[in-house]
N, C-alpha and C positions, 0 to 999 in steps of 0.2 A: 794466461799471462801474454803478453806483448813483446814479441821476441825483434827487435834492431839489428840492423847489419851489425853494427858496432861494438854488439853484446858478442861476449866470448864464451866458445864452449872447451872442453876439455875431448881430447880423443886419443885414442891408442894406437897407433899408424906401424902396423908390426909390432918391434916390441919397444918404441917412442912414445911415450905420452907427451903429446903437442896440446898447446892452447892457439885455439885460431878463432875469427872473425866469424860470425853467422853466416855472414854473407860466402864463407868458403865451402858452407857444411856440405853442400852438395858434390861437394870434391871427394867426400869419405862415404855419403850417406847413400849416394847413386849408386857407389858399386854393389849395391847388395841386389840391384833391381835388374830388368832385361833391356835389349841393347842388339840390335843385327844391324850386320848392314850391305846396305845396296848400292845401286846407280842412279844417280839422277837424273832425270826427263827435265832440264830446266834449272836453271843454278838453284841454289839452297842457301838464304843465309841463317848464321847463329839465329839460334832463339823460334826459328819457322814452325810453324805446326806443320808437320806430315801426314801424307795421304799416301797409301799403299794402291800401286794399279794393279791391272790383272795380271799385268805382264813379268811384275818382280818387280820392277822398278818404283823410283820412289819422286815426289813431287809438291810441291809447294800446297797445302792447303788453300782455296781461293773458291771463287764466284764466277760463272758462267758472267755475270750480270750482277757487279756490285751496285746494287738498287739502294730503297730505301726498307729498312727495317720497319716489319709490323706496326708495332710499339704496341698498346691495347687496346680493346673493343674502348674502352671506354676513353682513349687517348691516343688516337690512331694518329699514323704517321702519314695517312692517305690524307688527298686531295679532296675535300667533299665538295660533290657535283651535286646533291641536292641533299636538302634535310630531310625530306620526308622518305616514305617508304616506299620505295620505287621497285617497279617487276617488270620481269621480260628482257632485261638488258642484255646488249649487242653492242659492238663494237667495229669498226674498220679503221682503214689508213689511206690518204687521201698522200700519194710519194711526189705531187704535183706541186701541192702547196704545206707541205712535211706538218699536214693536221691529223686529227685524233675524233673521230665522227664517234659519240654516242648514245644511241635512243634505248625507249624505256618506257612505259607505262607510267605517270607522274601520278601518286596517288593524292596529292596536293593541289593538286588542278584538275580534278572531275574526273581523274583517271584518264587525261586524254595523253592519246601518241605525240611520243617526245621528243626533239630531236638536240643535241650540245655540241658544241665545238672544243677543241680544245689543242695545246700543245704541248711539246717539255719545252720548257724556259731556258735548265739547265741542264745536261745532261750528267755533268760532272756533280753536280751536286742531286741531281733525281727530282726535279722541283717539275709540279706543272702546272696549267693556269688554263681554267676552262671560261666560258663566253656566256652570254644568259641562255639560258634554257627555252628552247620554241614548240611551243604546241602546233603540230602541224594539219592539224584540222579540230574544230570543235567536236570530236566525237570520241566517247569513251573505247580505249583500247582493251580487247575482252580475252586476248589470249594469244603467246608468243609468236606470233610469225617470223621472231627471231631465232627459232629455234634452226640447227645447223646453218645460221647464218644471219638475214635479218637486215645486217647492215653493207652492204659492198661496195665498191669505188668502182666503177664504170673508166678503166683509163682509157676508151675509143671518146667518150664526152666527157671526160676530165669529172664528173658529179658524183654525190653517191646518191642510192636509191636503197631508200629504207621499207622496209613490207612489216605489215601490221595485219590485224585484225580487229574489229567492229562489229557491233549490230549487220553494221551494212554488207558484212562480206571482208573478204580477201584482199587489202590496198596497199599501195605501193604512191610513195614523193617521192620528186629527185631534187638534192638540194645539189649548192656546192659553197664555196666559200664567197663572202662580198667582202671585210674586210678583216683580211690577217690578224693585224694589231693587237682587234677586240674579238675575234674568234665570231664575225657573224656571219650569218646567211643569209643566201637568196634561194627561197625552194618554189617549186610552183605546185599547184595546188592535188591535192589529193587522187588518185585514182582508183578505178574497180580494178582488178586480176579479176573477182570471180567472188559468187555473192555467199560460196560457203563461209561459216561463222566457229566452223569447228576448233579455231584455236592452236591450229597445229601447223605450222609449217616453218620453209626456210627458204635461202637464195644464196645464187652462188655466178660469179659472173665469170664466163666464159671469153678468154679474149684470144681463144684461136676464130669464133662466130662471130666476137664485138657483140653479145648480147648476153640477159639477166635472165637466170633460169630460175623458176622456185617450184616449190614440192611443198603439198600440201593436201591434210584429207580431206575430203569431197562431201559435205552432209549432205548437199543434193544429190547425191548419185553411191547410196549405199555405203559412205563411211571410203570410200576406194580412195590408193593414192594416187596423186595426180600430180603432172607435171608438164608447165608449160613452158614458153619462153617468149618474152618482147623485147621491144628495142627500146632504150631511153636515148631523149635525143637531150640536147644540150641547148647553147645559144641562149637565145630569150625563150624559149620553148619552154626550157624546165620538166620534160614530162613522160611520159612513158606512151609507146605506138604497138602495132600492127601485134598483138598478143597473139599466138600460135594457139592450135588445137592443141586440144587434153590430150595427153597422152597416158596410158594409163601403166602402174606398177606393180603393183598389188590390190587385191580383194580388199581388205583393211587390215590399215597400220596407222602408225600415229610418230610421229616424231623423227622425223627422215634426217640422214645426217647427207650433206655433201661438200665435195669438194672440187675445183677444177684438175685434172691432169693435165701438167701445158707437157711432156713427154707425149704422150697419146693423144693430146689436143682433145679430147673429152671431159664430159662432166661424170664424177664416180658419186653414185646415189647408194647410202648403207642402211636396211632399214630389217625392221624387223615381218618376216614372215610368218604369219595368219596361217597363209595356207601348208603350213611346211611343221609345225609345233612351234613355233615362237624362234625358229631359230633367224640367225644372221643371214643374209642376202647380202649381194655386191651387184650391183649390172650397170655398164659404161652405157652412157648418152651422149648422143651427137645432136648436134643441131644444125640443121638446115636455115641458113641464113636468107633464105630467099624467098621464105614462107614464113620460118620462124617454128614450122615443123618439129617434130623429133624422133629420133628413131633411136631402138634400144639395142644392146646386146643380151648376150646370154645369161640369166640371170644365174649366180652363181653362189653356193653356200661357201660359207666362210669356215663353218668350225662343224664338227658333229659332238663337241663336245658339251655345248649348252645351249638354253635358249639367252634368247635377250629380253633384258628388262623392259615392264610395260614401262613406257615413259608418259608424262604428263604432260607437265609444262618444266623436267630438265630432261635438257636434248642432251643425246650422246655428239661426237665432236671423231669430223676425218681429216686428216692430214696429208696433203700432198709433201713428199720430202723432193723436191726440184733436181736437189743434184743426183742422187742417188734414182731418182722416176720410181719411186715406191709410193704406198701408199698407207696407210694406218686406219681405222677404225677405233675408237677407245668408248670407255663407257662405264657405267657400274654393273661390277658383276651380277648376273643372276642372284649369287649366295654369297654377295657382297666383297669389296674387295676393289680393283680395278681388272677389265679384261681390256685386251689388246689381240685386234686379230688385223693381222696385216696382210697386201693382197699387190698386185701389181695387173696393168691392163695394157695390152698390146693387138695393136686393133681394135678393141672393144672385146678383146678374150681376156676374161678376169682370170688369173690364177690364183686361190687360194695359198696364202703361208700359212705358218703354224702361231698355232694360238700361243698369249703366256698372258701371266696375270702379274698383279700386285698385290699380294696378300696382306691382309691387318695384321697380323702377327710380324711381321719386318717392320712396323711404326712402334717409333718410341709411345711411353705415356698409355700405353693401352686404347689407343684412336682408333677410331673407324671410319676408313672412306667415305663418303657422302654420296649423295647420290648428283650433284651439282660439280660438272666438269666441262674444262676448256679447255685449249690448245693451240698450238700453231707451229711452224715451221721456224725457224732462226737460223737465216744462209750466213750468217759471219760468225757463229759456232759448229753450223752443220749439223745443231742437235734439233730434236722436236722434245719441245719444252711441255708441259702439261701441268695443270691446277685442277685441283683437286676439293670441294668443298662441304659445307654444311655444319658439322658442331667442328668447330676450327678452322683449317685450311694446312695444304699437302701441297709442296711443288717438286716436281720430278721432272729429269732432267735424260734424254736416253737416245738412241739412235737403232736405223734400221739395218738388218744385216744378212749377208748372204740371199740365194732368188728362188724361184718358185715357189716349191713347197717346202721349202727348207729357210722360208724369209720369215726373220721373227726381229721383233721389237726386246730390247735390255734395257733396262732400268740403269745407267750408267750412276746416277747421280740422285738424292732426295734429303729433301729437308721440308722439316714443318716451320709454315709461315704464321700463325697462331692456333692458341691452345683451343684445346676444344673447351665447349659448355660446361660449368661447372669448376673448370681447374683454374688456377690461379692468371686473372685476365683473358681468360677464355670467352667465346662465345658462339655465336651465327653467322657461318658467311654465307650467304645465297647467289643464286642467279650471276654467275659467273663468265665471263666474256672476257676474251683477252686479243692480242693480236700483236704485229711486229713494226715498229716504226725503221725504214731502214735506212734514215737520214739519219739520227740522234743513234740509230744500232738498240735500239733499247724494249725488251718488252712491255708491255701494257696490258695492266690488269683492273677488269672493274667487277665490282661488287656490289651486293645488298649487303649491310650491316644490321642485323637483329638487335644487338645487345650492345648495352651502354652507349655510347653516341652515337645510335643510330639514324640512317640514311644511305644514299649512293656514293661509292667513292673512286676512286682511281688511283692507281699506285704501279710506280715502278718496283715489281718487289726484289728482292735479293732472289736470282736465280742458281743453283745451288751445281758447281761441279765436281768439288771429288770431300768436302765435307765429313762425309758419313761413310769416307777409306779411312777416318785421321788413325794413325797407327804411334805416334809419337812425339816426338818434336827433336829437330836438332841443335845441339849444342857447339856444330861448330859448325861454318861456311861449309857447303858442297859444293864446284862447281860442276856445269853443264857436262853429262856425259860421265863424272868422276865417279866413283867410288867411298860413300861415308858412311858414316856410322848414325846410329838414329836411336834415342834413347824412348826406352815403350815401359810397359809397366811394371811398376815398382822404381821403377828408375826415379831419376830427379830430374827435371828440364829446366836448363838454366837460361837466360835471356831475355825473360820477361820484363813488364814493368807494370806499377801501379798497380799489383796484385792485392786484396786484401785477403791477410793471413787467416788461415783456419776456413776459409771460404772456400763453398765447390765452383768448378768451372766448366762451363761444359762447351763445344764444337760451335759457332754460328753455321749458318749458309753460306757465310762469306769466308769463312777459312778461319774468327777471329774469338781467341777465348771470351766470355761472357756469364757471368753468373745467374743468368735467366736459362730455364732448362731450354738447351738446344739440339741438335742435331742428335749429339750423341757425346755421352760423357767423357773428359779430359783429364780432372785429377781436384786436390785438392792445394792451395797456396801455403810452402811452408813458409817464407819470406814473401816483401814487396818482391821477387825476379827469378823466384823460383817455384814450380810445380810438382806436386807427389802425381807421377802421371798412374790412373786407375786405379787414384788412392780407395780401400774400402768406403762402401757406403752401405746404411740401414735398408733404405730404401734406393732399390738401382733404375728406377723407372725416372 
């Protein structure tokens, strides 16, 4: 049946038998349910979904980053930068001319190295708008060199300089922007690094030296990691100079992660040791600007607790947090899962923090990590935000904490960005690359799409912050600092709208009920404005 506000039910209020308004029932039907209450972090009005913090207190359900929602593989809500089936993608931010630098392996064009421009339009609305696509030399792109990195903005020349791989070796363009508007470039022409073809490397630019470091493995010289540094100049030049001797890392590895430390003024290189059982290594690099040289620190283990995954062509991903001078490491776990091993560098003396992970078993839906992960820093939340991919897609949201060997990474916040393979508009997200626009404030996500309208896409996704505390909803105003009460389950939460009745609800990323499965389940709709919050279900996944 189809129950109307207007419809009248009969009740027993004591020992009063009353006829009242549907739309009252929750006035008799809640008191049977649960109900605490606390203080609130931030006013509270009627009707808010609630998020529970660590601390006791209580808090407006919301979004790191009200982005744009998923929508489906087959009817994505992202920006498609190319139809066809693109690998290897990489990403930077150009804070000069507040662009969105892209490259990629174009499987549509001979497979050659890519490079796209692009912008946000709107921010308030999450719209963006990319430029045509540039093949930056005719030569097939044979394996990521965008791995820990790929693409970086050089701000000593204003350009970015993107590193590939080929037939021919180890190469690197430096474009930059010609004209805004239409999102185009001026890049000049192609360059050697180094004639290995191994497929493995990355970059990461150093702006205590003003110069572009990348790490790469060596198939001339025994599989070893190697790592140099040049200088891109700018002007009409367009190009990359005076490239530095090898300096050497490890024996063989493959898939190096870095990232700059502007606290320590060094570059921090994470990679997996050969010589050691597979486990994690940290060691800070300096660069001699005068040569272009490099000299190393101590090379330091990160965890004795596991090794690290072989990787291919998906790079694990470090994160510099700026304010805090810490650093991160992320990756797929050995035995699946996410791991996080955090570190910090002073002088070029790594000290190891304590590991933690992200376990499968805390994802809704029965999901499983992927082994395709990215990340970045976000200084106007303060958090390090992290995506997570492969059958679906994971965004976690967390911060770094406490120092030496007591500094560990928390998952503060996570929500699933889509379903995995199989489940309802589910599918493949690959080759992951994200980064932080700090003009617009907004993160940026690009992807490979396997399933249903597949291609490359970019998306500002909904970044998720307390979502997956939701503990209830309130039924009447909080304010800042006050004292209220918060109805949880069994209870009834009043103040909704546009509910359809008998339907389940469940958490978005952004704080906002939804009948597509989200975050984590809410209740079910007994009216249009009202919720049975953690009403029974058959099925609770």
């Amino acid at each position: 049946i189809t129950i109307a506000d207007s419809d009248a039910f009969i009740v027993i209020d004591g020992t009063t038998t009353k006829q009242i308004p549907a739309s009252d029932i929750s006035t008799y039907i809640g008191g049977g349910g649960g109900s605490f209450t606390a203080t609130a972090d931030g006013a509270i009005s009627a009707g808010d979904l609630v998020a529970l913090k660590s601390d006791g207190d209580i808090e407006k359900c919301e979004a790191i980053q009200s982005g744009k929602a998923f929508g489906t593989f087959s009817s994505p809500n992202a920006t498609e930068i190319e139809a066809d089936q693109n690998y290897y993608g990489a990403c930077g931010f150009d804070p000069d001319n507040n662009k969105i630098a892209v490259g990629y392996r174009d499987d549509g064009n001979s497979n050659y190295a890519t490079v796209v421009l692009g912008h946000i339009t709107n921010a308030t609305n999450h719209t963006l708008s990319f430029g045509t696509p540039v093949a930056v030399e005719s030569a097939a792109m044979t394996g990521p060199g965008t791995l820990g990195g790929g693409i970086v903005y050089d701000t000593n020349v204003d350009r970015f300089v993107f590193t590939y791989f080929t037939n021919s070796g180890f190469r690197a363009v430096v474009f930059t922007v010609n004209d805004a508007a239409s999102n185009t470039i001026t890049k000049g022409s192609a360059q050697a690094i180094d004639n290995s073809t191994a497929g493995y490397g990355g970059a990461v630019f150093d702006s205590n030296a003003n110069r572009v470091l990348v790490a790469y493995e060596d198939t001339d010289d025994s599989n070893k990691l190697i790592t140099q540094a040049f200088t891109a100049r700018g002007g009409s030049d367009n190009d990359i100079q005076d490239i530095g001797a090898k300096f050497e890392i490890t024996a063989n590895t493959a898939a190096p992660g870095l990232c700059f430390d502007s606290n320590d003024n060094k570059v921090m290189i994470v990679y997996r040791n050969t010589a050691d059982s597979n486990y994690g290594y940290a060691r800070a690099l300096t660069i001699d600007n005068s040569d272009n040289s490099i000299t190393g620190g101590t090379a330091v283990r990160l965890s004795n607790a596991t090794q690290i995954t072989s990787y291919t062509d998906k790079a694990p991903v470090v994160i510099h947090d700026s304010a805090k001078n810490q650093n991160m490491f992320y990756h797929q776990g050995y035995n699946g899962g996410g791991e996080i091993l955090p570190f910090t560098s002073a002088s070029g003396t790594i000290t190891a923090g304590t590991r933690s992970t992200i376990d499968n078993s805390t994802l809704t839906d029965s999901m499983e990590l992927g082994s395709y992960v990215t990340g970045h820093y976000d200084p106007d939340s303060g958090k390090i935000i992290l995506f997570h991919g492969y059958s679906g897609m994971w965004a976690f949201a967390g911060s770094l904490s406490g120092s030496g060997a007591s500094l560990e990474f928390t998952v503060d916040a996570k929500a699933k960005i889509a379903n995995k393979n199989g489940a309802t508009n589910g599918g493949y997200a690959t080759y992951l690359s994200s980064c932080y626009d700090t003009n617009s404030n907004k993160s940026f996500l690009s992807y490979k799409s396997g399933t249903g309208d597949t291609g490359y896409f970019g998306l500002l996704p909904v970044v998720p912050k307390n979502a997956d505390k939701f503990i209830g909803i309130a039924n009447d105003a909080i304010s800042n600092d006050a004292t209220g009460t918060v109805t949880t389950s069994g209870g009834v939460g009043t103040g909704q709208s546009s509910l359809t009745i008998g339907s389940e609800y469940y958490v978005s990323a952004g704080g906002e009920l939804v009948t597509d499965s989200g975050t984590i389940f809410a209740g079910k709709a007994l009216t249009a404005t009202t919720l049975l919050i953690n009403a029974p279900k058959v099925d609770a996944t």
